[in-house]
C-alpha positions as CSV (number, residue, x, y, z in Angstrom):
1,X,0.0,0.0,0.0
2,X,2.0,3.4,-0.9
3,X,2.0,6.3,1.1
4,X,-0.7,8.1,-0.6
5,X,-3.1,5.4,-0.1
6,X,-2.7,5.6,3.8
7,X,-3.0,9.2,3.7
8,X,-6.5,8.1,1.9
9,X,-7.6,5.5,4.1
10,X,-6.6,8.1,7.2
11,X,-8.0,11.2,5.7
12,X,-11.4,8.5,5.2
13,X,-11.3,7.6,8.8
14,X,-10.9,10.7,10.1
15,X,-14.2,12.0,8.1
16,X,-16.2,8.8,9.3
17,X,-15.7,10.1,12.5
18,X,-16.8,13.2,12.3
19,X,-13.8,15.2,12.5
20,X,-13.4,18.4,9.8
21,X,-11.0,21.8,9.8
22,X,-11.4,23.8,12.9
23,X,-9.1,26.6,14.1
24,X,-6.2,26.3,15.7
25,X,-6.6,26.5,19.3
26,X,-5.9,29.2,21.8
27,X,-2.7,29.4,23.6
28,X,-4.2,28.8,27.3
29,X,-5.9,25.7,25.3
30,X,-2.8,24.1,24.0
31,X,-1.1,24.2,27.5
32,X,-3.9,22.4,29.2
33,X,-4.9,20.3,26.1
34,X,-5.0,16.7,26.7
35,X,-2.2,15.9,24.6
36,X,0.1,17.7,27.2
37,X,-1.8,16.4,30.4
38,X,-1.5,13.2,29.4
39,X,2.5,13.2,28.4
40,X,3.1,15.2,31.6
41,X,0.9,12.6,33.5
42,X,3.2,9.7,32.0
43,X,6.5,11.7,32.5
44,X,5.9,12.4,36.3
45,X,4.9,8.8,36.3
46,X,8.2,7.5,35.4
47,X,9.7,9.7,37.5
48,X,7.7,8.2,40.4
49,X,8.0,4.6,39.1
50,X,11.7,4.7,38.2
51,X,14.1,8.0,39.0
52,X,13.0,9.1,42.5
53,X,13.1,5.5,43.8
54,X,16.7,4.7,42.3
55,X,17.6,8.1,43.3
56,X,16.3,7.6,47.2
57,X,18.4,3.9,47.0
58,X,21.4,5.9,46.2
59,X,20.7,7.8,48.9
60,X,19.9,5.4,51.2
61,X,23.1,3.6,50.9
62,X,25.4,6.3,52.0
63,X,23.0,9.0,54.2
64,X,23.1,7.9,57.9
65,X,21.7,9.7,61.0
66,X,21.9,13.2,59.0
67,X,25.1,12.8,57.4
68,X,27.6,11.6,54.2
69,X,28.4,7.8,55.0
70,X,30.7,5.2,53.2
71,X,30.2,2.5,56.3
72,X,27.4,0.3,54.5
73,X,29.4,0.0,51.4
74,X,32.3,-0.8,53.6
75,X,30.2,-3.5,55.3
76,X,29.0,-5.0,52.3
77,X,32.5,-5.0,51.0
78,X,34.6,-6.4,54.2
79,X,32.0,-8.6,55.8
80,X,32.2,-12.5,55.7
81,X,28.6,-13.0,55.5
82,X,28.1,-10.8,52.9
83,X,31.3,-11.3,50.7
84,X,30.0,-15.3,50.8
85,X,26.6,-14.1,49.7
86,X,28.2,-12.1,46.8
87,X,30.8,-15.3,45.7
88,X,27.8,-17.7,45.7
89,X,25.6,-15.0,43.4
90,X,29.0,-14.8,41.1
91,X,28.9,-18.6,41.4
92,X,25.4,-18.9,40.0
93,X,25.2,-16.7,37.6
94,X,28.8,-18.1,36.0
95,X,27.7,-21.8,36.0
96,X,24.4,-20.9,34.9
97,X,25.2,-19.2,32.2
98,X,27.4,-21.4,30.4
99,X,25.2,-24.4,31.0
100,X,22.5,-22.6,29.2
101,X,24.9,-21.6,26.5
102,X,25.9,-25.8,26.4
103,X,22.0,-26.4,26.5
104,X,20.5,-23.5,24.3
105,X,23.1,-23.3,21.4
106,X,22.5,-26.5,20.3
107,X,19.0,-26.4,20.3
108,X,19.0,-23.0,18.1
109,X,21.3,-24.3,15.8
110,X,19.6,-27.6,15.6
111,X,16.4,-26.2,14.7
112,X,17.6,-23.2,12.7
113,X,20.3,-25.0,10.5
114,X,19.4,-29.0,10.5
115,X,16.8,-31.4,9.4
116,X,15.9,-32.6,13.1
117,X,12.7,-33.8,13.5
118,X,10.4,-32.1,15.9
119,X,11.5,-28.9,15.8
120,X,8.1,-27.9,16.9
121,X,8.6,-30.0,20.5
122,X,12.3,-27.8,21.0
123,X,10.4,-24.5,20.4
124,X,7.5,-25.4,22.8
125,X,10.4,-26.6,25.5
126,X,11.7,-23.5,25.0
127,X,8.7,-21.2,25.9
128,X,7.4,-23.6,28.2
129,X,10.9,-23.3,29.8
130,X,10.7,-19.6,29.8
131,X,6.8,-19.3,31.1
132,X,7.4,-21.8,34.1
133,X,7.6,-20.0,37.8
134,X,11.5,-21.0,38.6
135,X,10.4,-21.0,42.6
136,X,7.5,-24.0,40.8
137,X,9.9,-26.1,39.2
138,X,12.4,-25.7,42.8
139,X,9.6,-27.1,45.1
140,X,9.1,-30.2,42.0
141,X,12.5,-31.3,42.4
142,X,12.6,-30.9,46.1
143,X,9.9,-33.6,45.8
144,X,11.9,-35.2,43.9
145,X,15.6,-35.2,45.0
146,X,15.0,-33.6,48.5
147,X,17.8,-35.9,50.8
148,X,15.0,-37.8,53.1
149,X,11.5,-37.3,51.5
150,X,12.8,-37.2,47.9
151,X,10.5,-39.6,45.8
152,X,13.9,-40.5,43.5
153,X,16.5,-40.6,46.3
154,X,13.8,-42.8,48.3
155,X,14.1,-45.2,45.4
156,X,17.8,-45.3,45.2
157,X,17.7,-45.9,49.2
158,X,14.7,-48.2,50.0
159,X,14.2,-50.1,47.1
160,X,17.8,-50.1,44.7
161,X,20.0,-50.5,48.6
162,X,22.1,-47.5,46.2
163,X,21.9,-44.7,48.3
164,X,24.8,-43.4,47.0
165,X,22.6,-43.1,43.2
166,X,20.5,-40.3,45.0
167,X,21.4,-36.1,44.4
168,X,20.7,-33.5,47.1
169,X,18.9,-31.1,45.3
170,X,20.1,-29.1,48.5
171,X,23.4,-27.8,46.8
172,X,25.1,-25.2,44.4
173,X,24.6,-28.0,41.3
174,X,20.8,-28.6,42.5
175,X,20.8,-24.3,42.3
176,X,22.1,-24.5,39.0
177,X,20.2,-27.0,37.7
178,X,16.7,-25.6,39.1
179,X,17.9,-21.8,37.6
180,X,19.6,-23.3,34.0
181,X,15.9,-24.9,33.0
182,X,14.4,-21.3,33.2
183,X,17.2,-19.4,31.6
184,X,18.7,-21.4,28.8
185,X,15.3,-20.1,27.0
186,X,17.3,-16.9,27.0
187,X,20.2,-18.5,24.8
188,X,18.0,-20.5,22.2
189,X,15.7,-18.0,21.5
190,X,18.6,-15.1,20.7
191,X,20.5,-17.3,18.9
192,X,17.8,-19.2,16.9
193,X,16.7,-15.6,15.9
194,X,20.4,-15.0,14.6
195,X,20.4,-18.1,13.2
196,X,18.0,-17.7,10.7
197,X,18.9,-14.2,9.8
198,X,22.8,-15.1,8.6
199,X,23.3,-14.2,5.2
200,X,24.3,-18.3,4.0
201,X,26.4,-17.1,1.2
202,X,29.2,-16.9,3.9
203,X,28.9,-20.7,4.7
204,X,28.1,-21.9,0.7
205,X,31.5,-19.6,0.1
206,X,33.6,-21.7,3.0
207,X,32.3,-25.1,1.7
208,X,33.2,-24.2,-1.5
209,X,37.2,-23.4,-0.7
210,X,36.5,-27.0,1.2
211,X,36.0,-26.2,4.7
212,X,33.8,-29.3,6.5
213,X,30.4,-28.6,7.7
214,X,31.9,-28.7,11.5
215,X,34.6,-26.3,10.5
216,X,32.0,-23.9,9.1
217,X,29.8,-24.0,12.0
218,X,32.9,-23.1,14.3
219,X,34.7,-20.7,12.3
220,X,32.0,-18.8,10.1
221,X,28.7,-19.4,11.6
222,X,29.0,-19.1,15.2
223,X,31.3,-15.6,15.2
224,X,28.6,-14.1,12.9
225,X,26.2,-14.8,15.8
226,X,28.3,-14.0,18.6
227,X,26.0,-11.3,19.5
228,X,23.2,-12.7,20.0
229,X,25.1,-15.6,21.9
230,X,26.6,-13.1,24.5
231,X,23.0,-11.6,24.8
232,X,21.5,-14.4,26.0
233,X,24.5,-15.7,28.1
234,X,24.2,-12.3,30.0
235,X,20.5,-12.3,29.8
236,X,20.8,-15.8,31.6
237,X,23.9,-14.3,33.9
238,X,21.9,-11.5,35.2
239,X,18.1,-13.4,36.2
240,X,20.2,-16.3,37.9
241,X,21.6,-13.8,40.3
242,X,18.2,-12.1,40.7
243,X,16.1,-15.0,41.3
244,X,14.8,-15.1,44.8
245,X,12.5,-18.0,44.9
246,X,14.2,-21.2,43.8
247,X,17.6,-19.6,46.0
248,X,15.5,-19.5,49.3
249,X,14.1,-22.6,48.5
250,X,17.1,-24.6,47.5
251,X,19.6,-22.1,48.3
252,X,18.9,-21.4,52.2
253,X,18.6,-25.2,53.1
254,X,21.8,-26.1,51.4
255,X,23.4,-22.9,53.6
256,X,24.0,-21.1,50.4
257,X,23.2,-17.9,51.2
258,X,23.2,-15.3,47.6
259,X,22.5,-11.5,47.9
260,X,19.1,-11.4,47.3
261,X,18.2,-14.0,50.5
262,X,20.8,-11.9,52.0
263,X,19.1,-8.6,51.5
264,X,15.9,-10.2,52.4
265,X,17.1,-11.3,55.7
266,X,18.5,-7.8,56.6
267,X,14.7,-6.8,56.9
268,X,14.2,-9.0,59.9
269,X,13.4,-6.7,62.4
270,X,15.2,-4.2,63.0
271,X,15.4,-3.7,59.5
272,X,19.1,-2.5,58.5
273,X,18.0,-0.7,55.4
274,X,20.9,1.3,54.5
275,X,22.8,-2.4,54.0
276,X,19.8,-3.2,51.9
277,X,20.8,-0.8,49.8
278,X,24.5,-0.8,49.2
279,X,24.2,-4.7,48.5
280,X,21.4,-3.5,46.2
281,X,23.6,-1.5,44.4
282,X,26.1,-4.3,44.5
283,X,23.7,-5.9,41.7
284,X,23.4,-2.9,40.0
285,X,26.9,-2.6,39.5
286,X,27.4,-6.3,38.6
287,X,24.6,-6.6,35.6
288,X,26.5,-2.9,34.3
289,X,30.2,-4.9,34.6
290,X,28.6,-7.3,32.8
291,X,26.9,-5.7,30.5
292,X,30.1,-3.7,29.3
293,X,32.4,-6.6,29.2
294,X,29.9,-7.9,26.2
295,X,30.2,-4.7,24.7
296,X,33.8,-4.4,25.2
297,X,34.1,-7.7,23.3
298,X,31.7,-6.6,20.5
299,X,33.4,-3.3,20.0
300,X,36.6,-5.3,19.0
301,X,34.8,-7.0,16.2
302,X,32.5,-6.7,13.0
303,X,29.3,-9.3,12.6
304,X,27.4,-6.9,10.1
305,X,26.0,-9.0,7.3
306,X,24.5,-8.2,4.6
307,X,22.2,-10.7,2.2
308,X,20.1,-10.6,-0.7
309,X,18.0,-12.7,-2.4
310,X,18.9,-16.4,-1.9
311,X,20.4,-15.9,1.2
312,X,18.6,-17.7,3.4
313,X,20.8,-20.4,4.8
314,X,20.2,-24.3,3.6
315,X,19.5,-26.9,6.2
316,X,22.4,-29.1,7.1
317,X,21.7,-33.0,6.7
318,X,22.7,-34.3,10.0
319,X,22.1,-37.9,8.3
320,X,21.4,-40.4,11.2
321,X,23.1,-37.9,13.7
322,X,20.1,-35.9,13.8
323,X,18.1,-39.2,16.2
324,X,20.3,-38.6,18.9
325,X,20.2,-35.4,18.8
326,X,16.4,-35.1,18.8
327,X,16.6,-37.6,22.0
328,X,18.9,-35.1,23.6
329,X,16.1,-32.5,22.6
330,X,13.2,-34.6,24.3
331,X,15.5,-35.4,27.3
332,X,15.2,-31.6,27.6
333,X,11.7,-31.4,27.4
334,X,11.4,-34.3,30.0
335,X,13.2,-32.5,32.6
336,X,12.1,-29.1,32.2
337,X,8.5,-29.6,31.6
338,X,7.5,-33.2,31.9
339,X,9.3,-34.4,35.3
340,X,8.6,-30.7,37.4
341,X,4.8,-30.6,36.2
342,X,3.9,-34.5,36.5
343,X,5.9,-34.2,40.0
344,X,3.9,-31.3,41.3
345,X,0.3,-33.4,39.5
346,X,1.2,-36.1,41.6
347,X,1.7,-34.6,45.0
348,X,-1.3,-32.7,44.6
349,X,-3.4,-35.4,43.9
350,X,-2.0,-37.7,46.7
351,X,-2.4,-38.0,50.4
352,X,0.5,-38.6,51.1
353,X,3.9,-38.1,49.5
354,X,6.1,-41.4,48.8
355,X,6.6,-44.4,47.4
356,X,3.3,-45.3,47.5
357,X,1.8,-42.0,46.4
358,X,-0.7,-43.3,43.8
359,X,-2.4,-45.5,45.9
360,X,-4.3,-42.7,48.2
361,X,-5.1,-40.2,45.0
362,X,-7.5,-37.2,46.1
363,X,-8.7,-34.1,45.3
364,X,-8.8,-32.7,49.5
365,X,-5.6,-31.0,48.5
366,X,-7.2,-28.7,46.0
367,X,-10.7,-28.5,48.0
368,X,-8.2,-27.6,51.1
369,X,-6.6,-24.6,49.3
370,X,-9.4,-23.4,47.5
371,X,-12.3,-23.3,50.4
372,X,-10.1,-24.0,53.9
373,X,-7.2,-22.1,53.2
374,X,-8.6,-18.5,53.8
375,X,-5.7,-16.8,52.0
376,X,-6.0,-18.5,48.7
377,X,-9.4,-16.2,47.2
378,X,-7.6,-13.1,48.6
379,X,-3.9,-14.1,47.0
380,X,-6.0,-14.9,44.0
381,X,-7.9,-12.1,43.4
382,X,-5.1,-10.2,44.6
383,X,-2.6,-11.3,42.0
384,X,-5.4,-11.3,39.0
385,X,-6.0,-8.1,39.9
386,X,-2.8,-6.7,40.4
387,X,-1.6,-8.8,36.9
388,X,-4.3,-7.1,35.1
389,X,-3.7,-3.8,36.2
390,X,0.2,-3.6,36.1
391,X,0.3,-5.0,32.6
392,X,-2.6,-2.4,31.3
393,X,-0.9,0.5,33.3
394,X,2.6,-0.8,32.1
395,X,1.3,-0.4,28.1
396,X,-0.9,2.5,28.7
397,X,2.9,4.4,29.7
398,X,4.7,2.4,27.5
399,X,2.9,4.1,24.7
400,X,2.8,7.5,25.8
401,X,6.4,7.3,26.6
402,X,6.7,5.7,22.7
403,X,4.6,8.2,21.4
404,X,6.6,11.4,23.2
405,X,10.4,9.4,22.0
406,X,9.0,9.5,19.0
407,X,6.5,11.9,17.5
408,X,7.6,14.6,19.0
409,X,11.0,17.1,19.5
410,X,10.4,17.8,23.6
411,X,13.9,18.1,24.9
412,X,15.0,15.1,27.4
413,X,12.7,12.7,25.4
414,X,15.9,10.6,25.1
415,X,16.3,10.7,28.6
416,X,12.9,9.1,29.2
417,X,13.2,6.2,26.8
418,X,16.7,5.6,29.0
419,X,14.9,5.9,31.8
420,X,12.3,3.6,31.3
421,X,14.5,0.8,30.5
422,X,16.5,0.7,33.9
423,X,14.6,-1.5,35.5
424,X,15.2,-3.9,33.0
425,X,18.5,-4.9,34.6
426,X,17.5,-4.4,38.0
427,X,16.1,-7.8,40.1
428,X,12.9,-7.6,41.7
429,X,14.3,-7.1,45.1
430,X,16.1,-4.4,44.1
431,X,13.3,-2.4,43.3
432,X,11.6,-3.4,46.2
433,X,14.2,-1.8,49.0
434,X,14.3,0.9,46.2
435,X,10.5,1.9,46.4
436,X,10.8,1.0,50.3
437,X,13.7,3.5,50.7
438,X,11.6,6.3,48.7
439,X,8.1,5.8,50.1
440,X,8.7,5.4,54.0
441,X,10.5,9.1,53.2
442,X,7.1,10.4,51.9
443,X,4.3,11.1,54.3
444,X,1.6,8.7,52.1
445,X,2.0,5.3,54.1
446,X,1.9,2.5,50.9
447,X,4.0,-0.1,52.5
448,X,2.0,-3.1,53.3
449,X,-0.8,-2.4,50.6
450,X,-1.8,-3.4,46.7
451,X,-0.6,0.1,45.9
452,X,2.7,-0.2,46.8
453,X,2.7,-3.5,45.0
454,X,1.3,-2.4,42.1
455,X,3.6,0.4,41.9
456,X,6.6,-2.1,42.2
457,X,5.1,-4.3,39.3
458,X,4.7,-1.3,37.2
459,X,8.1,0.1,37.4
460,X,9.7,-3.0,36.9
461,X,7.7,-4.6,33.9
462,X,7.6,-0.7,32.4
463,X,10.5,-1.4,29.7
464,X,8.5,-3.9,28.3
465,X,5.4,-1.9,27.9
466,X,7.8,0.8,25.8
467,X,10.0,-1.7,23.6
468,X,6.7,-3.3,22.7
469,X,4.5,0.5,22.1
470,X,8.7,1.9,20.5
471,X,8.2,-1.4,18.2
472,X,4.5,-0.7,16.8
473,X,4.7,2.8,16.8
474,X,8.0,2.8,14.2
475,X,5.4,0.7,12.1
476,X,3.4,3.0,11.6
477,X,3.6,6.0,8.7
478,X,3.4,8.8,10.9
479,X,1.2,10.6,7.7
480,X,-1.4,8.6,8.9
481,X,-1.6,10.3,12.0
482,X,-1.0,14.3,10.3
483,X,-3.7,13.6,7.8
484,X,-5.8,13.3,10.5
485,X,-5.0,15.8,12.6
486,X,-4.8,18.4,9.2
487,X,-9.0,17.6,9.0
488,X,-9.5,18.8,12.5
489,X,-8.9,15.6,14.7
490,X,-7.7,16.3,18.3
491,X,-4.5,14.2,19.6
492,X,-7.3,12.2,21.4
493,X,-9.7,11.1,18.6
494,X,-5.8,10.7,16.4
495,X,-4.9,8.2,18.9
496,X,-8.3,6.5,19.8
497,X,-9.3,6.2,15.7
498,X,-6.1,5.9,13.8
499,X,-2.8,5.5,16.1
500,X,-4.4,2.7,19.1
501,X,-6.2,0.3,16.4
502,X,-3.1,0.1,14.4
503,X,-0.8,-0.6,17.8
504,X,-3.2,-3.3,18.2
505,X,-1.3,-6.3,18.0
506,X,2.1,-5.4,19.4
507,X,0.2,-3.9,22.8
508,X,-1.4,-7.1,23.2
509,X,1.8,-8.7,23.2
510,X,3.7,-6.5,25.7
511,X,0.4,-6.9,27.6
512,X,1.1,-10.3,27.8
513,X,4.4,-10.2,28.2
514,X,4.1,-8.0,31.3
515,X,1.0,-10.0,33.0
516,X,2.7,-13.1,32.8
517,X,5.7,-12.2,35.2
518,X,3.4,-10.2,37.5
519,X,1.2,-13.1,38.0
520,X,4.0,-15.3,39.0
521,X,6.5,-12.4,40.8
522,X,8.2,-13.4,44.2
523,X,11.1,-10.9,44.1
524,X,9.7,-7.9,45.2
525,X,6.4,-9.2,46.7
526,X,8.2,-11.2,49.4
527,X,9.6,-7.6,50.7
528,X,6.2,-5.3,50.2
529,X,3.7,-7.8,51.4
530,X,1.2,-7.8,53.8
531,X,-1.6,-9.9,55.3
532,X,-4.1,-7.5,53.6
533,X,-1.8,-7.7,49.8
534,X,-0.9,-11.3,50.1
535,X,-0.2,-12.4,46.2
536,X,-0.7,-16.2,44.8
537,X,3.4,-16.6,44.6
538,X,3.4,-15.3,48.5
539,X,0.7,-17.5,49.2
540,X,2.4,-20.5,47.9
541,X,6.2,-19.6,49.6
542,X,4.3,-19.0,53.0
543,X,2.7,-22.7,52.6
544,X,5.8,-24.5,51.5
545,X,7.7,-22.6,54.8
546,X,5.3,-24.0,56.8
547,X,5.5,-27.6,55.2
548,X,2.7,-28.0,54.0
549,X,4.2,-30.0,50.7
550,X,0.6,-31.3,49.2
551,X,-1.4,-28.1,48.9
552,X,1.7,-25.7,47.8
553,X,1.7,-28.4,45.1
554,X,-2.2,-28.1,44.3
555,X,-1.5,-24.0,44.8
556,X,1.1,-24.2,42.4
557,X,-1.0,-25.9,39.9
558,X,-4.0,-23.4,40.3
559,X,-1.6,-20.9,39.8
560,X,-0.2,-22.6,36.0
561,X,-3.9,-22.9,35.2
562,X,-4.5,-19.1,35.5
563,X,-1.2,-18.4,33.7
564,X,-2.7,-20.7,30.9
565,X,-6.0,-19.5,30.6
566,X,-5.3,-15.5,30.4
567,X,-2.4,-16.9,27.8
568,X,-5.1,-18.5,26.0
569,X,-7.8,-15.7,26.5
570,X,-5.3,-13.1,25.7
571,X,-4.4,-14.4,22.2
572,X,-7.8,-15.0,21.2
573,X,-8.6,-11.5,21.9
574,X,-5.5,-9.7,20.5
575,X,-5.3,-12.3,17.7
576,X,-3.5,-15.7,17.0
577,X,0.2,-14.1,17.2
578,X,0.0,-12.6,20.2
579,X,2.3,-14.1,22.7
580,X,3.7,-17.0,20.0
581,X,6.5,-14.6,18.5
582,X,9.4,-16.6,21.1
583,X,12.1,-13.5,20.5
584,X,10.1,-11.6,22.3
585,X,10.5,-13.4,25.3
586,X,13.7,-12.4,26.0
587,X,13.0,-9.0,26.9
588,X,11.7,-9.8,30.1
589,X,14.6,-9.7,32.0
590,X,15.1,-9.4,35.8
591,X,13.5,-12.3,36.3
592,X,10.4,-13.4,38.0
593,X,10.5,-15.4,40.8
């Protein structure tokens, strides 16, 4: 369709609805027009959301009793405790992330650039991977591979006489383990992406001068998608340190103590907030280390490609190589999906976890949690409500804060986009002792309520909301949106009638794409909580503390079954692609759990 066409369609709409030449407005009415309320409403928004509480965490860490401190960096620095906590996070993150490099660059290539079968199944492990709670798949395999009431280590011990067979789950390999099947999604959907976007005229040229096909792959192929390799490497780096739910689950039984059960444990009472927020800043400074030793790296190198026609690359013939490769593949998608989700099906429906756990199958669990257990309605209404809200809010902002970055010449517009995508490296917990450090300074008590909550959900989630309104919005010919506004339309009726409809699809997905980490979010909500705000993920940490190992199970499954449905409802109303484009996923950094 050419420009001039749009301009048509554009001009058409704006006359069905009404709109003709008027006169330019007054001078008092473009001040207060909505167009300006409505930026300045979003700007002071993100400052609320994102600046003032970063700027108050700043604060917080060296401003003591009235005066300029350096003693709770020092402590953080110097003391045992909390130099172990930081080693163990290092730990994590660097085993992590090359396991999900060994795990999720084979998969890409295997289903970008071979002729393995089921290339559907690797995709689905993938997202599946990526959508599953991490704190979920923790309480499965402590089920599972817990030392004394493990279902698999029970085997090994009661009925093999092996004991020595069994694996405490309770340990840094059971960490990594638990944290690599939620993060190697990061990896294989980068790189899968690059994959299929190398110009193959590179490869065709290097078989040619005789290079072999494993050659190629390691000399040509994989440098020309080292970007997209480091990405997710760093992407997987930065949410294993973040994760709070599968560390204080595995971690804190095992004695391995990270930052964030660290920083969670200073706010035992008394809390010791200004600690809270040097070690936060601890993880600020380690995802920006990390982040410009990739770039460091990339600066030192070319990968630009161009290709043409008949570039896309030709799938290798793995011959009979590519059988055990797709039983590696379903291996993965046994234990990531099939082993945690069957494991937490069958201690929900049991009365009793063990050996013997099918013969006693019930439903009591589930009636127990849904009608006994007084805070399971609240948690869930609580979380649907605050996942419905965060992700509208979230995309509302995102596309104001679009729409300002690019439609328009204010000055520090740059800024904002910047801004809003902050939080994308920060962990939830950090933004929780952020917004706790700025709102106990302001006299509106929020701590303990939804409100705070929501606010936390909002300013974290927020880059998503933008990249997704920044990605539609550069779609779109902005002469759609002058022909309108030339016959008389106000910014208003522009963006209701022409700008919205067409952002459609792509809000829907960064809807999506925010409501499904809300839903499921432990990081911050174990810190901003309250009996009144209890979420679902609280709800099921509380119960699993307690020991109550059945119902967290039938808990946990209730909360899949929402995740799924509003999934399912979601793309039905926003339309077939919304939520199955798997680069997106990536973006969601931070973590969830």
């Amino acid at each position: 369709m050419t420009q001039a066409t749009l301009q048509g369609a554009a001009m058409g709409a704006a006359r069905g609805a009404g709109l003709s030449r008027a006169r330019p407005p007054s001078a008092l009415a473009r001040i207060f027009s909505l167009e300006r309320m409505v930026m300045g409403g979003a700007i002071v928004a993100l400052f609320l959301l994102v600046v003032f509480p970063l700027c108050f965490l700043l604060i917080g860490s060296v401003w003591s009793d009235g005066r300029f401190t350096l003693e709770f960096f020092q402590e953080a620095l110097s003391g045992r405790l909390y130099l172990q906590a930081l080693l163990n996070s290092l730990t994590l993150g660097a085993w992590t992330g090359l396991f999900s490099l060994l795990l999720g660059l084979p998969l890409a290539w295997a289903v970008a650039r071979t002729n393995v079968p089921g290339k559907g199944l690797i995709t689905l492990t993938a997202n599946l991977s990526y959508l599953s709670p991490p704190f979920l798949t923790a309480i499965a395999f402590v089920n599972l591979f817990g030392p004394n009431a493990g279902l698999i280590n029970a085997f090994f011990r009661d009925v093999v006489g092996a004991p020595w067979l069994g694996f405490n789950i309770f340990s840094m390999p059971g960490l990594v383990l638990v944290t690599v099947l939620h993060t190697f999604p990061y990896v294989f959907l980068l790189a899968s992406s690059a994959l299929q976007s190398v110009d193959a005229s590179y490869e065709e040229a290097a078989q040619i001068l005789g290079a072999s096909k494993l050659r190629t792959v390691l000399t040509i192929t994989t440098p020309l998608v080292m970007p997209a390799i480091l990405s997710g490497v760093l992407l997987a780096f930065v949410n294993a340190i973040a994760l709070f739910g599968s560390q204080a689950i595995i971690g804190l039984p095992g004695r391995i103590v990270t930052l964030p059960t660290r920083i969670y444990s200073l706010f035992d009472y008394p809390a010791q907030y200004g600690l809270a927020s040097a070690l936060s800043l601890l993880f600020v400074a380690i995802t920006i280390a990390a982040l410009w030793l990739q770039r460091s790296y990339l600066a030192k190198r070319s990968f630009v490609t161009l290709g043409g026609k008949g570039a896309r690359p030709q799938l290798m013939d793995l011959g009979w190589i590519r059988w055990p490769l797709f039983a590696f593949c379903c291996v993965v998608f046994f234990v990531s999906i099939v082993l945690p989700y069957a494991t937490l099906i069958a201690v929900s429906l049991s009365s009793s976890w063990g050996l013997n756990f099918w013969q006693g199958l019930t439903l009591k669990h589930y009636s127990f949690v849904l009608f006994d257990y007084d805070v399971t309605q609240r948690a869930i209404l609580n979380s649907l409500g605050l996942a419905l809200t965060a992700a509208t809010v979230a995309v509302f902002l995102g596309a104001i804060i679009g729409w300002i970055d690019l439609r328009t010449r204010i000055p520090g517009r740059k800024f904002l986009d910047y801004a809003s995508l902050v939080p994308l490296g920060l962990p939830g917990i950090v933004m929780a002792v952020a917004l706790i450090q700025f709102w106990l300074s302001m006299p509106i008590a929020l701590y303990g309520t939804l409100a705070i909550l929501l606010l936390a959900y909002v300013g974290r989630y927020i880059p998503l909301g933008v990249r997704a309104a920044n990605t539609s919005l550069r779609q779109i010919d902005p002469a759609l949106e002058e022909s309108a506004r030339i016959l008389g339309a106000s910014w208003g009726q522009t963006l209701r009638e022409i700008t919205l409809p067409l952002m459609r699809p792509g809000l829907f997905a960064g809807w999506l794409l925010v409501f499904v980490p809300v839903i499921q979010e432990l990081s911050a909500s174990i810190l901003l909580f309250s009996s009144s705000s209890m979420t679902l993920a609280v709800a099921i940490y509380n119960l699993y503390e307690t020991g109550y190992t059945e119902p967290v199970a039938a808990l946990a499954m209730l909360n899949m079954t929402i995740i799924v449905v509003v999934i399912a409802i979601a793309r039905k109303i926003g339309g077939g692609g919304v939520g199955a484009s798997p680069d997106k996923a990536p973006m969601t950094q931070g973590g969830t759990a």
